[in-house]
Residue, then its C-alpha position, 0 to 999 in steps of 0.5 A: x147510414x148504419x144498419x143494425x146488427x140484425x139487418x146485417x146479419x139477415x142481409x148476410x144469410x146468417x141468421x136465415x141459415x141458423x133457423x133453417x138448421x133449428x127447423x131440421x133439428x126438430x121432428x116434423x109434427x104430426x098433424x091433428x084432427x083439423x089438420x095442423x100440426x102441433x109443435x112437440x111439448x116441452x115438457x118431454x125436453x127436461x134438462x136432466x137432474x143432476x145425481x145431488x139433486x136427486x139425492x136431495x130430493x129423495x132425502x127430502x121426500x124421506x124427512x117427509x114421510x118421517x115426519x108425517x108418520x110422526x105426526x100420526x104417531x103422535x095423534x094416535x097417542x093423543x087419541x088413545x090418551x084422550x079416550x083413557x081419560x073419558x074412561x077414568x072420568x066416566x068410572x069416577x062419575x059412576x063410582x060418585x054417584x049418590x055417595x056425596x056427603x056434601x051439605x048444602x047448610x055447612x057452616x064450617x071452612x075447611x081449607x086445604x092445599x090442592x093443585x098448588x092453591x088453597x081451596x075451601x070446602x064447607x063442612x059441618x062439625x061432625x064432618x069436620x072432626x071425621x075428615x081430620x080423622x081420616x074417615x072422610x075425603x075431599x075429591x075434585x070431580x068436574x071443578x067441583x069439592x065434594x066430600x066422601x067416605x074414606x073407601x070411596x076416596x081411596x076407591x077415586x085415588x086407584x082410578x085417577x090419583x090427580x082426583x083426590x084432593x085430600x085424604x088425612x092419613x090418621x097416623x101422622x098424629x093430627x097434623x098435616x104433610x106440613x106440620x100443622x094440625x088439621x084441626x087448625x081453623x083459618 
């Protein structure tokens, strides 16, 4: 019958020479406290890295740190750009308080352009004619239209422009930035 490979190779002390020869290679260990000995730890044989891939994980580990700082970067700004609006948001509040002229028994529409949108404030006559003067002001403050005198508006305009809604400049001759008169009911 036909031995295998291996039993031919045992029977024939080549593979016992090629252990004994791996067995001297290694140090001998040294024994620990209950008296055995550990084999070394892998660990220690690492294959050594080649100079590419050393220079592409220091390139790696660049692009990190980049984008990390970046990225901090970026929410600093955030944060500053955030505690700026809190500020223009609290010297508008401060600035509103108990100079509102809205009515709650205005009859009148007042339509306006804002954001890209037609908006609507109800007003009475008088502050009809006095908004279409210039003498009065729509300002948006916390989704809501509320109308003011004319200081009070340009007062919002110097914090926060975004905020005043509508301001007639009295010298364009009673017609709006498109041509048509303010006065025009809808």
């Amino acid at each position: 019958m036909v031995d295998s490979l291996r039993d031919q190779l045992l029977k024939s002390g080549i593979v016992k020479q090629l252990k004994d020869e791996k067995r001297q290679q290694q140090p001998a260990a040294k024994p620990n406290a209950h008296g055995k000995g550990k084999p070394p730890h892998k660990s220690h044989n690492k294959p050594a890295r080649s100079q590419e891939e050393i220079d592409l994980a220091k390139a790696y580990a660049m692009r990190a740190r980049t984008e990390a700082t970046e990225r901090r970067r970026a929410e600093q700004e955030a944060a500053e750009q955030a505690r700026l609006k809190r500020e223009r948001k609290a010297k508008v509040q401060q600035l509103l308080a108990g100079k509102v002229l809205n009515k709650p028994d205005a009859d009148q529409a007042r339509h306006f352009e804002y954001g890209g949108k037609i908006r609507r404030l109800y007003v009475d006559a008088t502050q009809w004619a006095d908004l279409n003067a210039g003498k009065l002001g729509i300002v948006q403050n916390g989704g809501r239209y509320l109308l003011v005198s004319q200081s009070v508006a340009e007062q919002v305009r110097e914090i926060d422009p975004h905020l005043l809604a509508l301001l007639v400049d009295p010298s364009s001759g009673g017609s709006g930035e498109d041509g048509v008169p303010d006065d025009l009911m809808w």
